[in-house]
Backbone as JSON Lines, residues from 0, in Angstrom:
{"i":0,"aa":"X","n":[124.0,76.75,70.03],"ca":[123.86,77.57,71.21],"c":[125.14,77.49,72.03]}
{"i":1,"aa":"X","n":[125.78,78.76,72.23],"ca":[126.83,78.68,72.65],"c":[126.42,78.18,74.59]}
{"i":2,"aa":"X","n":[127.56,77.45,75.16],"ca":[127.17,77.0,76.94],"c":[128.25,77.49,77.51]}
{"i":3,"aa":"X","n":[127.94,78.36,78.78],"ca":[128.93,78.69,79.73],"c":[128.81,77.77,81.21]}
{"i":4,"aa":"X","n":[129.67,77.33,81.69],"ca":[129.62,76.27,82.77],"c":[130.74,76.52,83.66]}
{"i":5,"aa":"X","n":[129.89,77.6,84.54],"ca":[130.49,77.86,85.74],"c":[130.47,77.31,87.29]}
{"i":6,"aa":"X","n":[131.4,77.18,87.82],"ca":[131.26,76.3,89.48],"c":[131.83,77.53,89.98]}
{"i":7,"aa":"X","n":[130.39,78.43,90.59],"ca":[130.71,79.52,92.05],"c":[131.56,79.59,92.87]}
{"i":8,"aa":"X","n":[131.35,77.77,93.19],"ca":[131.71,77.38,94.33],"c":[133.08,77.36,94.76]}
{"i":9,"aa":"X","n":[133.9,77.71,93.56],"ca":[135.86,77.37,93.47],"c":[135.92,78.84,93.18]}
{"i":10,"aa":"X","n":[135.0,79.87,93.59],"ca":[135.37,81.54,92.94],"c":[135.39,82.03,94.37]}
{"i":11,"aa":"X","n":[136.06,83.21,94.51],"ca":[136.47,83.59,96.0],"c":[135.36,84.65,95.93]}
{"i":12,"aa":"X","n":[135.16,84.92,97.43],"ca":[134.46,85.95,97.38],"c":[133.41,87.08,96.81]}
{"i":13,"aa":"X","n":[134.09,88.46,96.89],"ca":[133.19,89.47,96.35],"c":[132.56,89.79,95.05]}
{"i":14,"aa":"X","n":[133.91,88.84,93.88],"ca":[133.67,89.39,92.9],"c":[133.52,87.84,91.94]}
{"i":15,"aa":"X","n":[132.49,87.12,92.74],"ca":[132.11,85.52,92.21],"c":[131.07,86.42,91.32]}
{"i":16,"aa":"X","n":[129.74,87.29,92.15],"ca":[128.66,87.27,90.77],"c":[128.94,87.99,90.07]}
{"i":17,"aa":"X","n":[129.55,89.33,90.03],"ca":[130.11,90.07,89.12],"c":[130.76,89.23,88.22]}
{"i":18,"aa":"X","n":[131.57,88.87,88.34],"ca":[132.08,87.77,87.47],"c":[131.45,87.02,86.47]}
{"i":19,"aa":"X","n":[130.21,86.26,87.11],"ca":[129.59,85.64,86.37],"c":[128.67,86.25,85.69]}
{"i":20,"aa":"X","n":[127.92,87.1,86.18],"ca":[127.09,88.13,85.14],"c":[127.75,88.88,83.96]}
{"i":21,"aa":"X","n":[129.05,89.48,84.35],"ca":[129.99,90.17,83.3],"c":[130.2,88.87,81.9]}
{"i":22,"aa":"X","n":[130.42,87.49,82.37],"ca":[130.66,86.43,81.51],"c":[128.79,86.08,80.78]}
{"i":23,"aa":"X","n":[128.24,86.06,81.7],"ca":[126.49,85.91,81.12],"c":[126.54,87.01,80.16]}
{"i":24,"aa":"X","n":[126.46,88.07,80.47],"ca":[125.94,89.33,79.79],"c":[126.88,89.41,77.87]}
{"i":25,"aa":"X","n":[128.0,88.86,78.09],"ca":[128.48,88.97,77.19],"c":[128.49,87.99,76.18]}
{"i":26,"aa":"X","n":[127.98,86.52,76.7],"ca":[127.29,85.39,76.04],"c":[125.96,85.82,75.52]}
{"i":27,"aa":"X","n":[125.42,86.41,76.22],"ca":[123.81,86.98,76.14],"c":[124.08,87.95,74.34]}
{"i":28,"aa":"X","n":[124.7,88.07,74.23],"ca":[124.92,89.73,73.13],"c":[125.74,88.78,71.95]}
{"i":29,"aa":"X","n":[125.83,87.24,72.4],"ca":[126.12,86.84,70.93],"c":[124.45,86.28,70.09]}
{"i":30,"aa":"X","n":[124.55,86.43,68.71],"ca":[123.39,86.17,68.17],"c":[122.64,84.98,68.65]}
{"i":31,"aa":"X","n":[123.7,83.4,68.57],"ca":[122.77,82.55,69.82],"c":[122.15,82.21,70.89]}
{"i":32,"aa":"X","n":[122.75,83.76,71.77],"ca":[121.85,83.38,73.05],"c":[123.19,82.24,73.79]}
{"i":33,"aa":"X","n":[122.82,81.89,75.0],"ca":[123.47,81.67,75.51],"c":[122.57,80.08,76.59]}
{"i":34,"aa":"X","n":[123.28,79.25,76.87],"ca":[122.59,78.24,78.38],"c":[124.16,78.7,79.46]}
{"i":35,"aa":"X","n":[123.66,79.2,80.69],"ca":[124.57,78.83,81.47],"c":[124.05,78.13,82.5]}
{"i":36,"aa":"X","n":[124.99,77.29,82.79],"ca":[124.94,76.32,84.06],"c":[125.69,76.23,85.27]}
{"i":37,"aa":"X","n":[125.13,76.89,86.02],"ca":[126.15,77.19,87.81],"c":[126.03,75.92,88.54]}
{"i":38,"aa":"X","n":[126.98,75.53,88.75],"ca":[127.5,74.16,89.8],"c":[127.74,74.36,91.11]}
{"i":39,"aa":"X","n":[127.46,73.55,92.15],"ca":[128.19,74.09,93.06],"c":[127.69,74.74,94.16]}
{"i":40,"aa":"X","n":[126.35,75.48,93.51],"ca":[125.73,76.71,94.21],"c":[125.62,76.68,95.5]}
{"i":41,"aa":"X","n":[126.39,77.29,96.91],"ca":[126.62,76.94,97.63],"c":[125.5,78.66,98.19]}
{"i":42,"aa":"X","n":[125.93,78.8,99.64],"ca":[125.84,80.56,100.23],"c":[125.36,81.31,99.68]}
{"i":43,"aa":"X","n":[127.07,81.46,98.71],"ca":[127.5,82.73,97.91],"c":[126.86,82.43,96.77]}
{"i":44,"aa":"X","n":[126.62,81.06,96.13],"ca":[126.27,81.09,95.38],"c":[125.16,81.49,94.74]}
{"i":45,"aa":"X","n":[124.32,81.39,95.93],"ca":[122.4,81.92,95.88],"c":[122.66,82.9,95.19]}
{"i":46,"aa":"X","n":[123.5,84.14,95.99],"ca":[123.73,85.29,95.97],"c":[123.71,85.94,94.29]}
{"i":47,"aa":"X","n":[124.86,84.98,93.98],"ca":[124.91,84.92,92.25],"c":[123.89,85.0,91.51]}
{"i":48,"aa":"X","n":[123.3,83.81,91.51],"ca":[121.59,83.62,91.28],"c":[120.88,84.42,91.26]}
{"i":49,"aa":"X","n":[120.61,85.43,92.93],"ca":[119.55,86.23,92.47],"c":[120.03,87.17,91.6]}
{"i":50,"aa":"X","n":[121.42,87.7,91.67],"ca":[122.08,88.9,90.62],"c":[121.51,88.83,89.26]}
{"i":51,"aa":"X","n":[121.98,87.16,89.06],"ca":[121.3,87.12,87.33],"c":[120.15,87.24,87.25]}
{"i":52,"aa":"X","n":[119.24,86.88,87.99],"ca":[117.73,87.14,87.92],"c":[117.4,88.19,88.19]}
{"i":53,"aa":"X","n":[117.76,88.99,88.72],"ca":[117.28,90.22,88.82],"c":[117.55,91.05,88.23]}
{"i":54,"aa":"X","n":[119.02,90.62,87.3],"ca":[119.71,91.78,86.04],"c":[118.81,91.53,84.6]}
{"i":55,"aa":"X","n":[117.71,90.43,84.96],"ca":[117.25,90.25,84.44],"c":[117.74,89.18,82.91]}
{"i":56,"aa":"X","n":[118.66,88.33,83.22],"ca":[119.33,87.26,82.55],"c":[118.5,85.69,82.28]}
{"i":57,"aa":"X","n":[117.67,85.65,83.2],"ca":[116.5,84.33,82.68],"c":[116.2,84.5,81.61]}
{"i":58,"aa":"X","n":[115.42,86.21,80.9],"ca":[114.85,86.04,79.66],"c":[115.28,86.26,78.69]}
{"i":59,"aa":"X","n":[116.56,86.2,78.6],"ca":[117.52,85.92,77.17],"c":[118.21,84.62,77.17]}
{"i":60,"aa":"X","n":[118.95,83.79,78.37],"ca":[119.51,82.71,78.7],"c":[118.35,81.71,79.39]}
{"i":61,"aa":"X","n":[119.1,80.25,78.67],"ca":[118.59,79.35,80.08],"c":[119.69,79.38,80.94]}
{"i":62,"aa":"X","n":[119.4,79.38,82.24],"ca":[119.53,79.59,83.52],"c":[119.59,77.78,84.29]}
{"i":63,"aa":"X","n":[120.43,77.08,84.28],"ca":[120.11,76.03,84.83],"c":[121.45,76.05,85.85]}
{"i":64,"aa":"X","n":[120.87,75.84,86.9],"ca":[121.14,75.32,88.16],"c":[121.52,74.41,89.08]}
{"i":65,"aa":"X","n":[122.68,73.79,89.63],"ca":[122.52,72.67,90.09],"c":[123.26,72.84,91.27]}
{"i":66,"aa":"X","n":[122.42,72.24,92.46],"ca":[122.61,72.49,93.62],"c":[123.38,71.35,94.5]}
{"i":67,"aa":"X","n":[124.5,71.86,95.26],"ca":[125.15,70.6,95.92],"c":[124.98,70.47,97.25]}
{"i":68,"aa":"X","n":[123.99,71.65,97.61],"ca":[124.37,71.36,99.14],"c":[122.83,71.16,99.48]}
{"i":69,"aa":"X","n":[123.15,70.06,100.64],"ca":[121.65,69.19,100.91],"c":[120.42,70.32,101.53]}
{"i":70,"aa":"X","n":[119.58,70.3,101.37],"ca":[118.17,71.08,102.2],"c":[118.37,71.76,101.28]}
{"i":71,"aa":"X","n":[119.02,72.14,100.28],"ca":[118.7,73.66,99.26],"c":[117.39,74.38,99.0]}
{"i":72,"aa":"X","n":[116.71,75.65,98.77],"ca":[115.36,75.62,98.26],"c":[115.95,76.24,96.79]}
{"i":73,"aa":"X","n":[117.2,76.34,96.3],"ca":[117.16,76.78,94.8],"c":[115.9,76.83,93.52]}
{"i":74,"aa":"X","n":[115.15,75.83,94.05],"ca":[114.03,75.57,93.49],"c":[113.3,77.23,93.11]}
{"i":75,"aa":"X","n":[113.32,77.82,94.15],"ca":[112.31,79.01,93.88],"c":[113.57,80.15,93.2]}
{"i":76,"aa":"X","n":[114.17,80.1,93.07],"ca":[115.45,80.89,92.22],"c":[114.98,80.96,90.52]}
{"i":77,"aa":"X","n":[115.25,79.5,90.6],"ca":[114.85,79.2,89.07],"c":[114.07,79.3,87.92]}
């Protein structure tokens, strides 16, 4: 299974989830399927998050998450 392991958190701005969905989507379309893992997940990072979930990227990839900033609810993202 191929793994993509991205940190949001060092990506500037506007074009952090684009980014990362354009890199998901194209892991997604190899025959193994794909795990990506976002670090970092800060703000902007939520933001990312819901993109993939809502482009609908949970049900081809695992989706794992890891949150650095304290009080997070990422929990319900996931």
């Amino acid at each position: 299974m191929a793994s993509l392991l991205t940190d949001i958190s060092q990506v500037d701005g506007g074009c952090r989830s684009e980014n990362l969905l354009s890199k998901a989507m194209k892991m997604v379309m190899r025959p193994s399927g794909a795990r990506i893992t976002v670090m970092g997940v800060g703000g902007g990072g939520r933001n990312a998050i819901r993109n993939l979930i809502a482009g609908g990227i949970s049900r081809s990839v695992r989706l794992v998450v890891i949150d650095t900033d304290i009080g997070s609810d990422l929990e319900r993202y996931s």
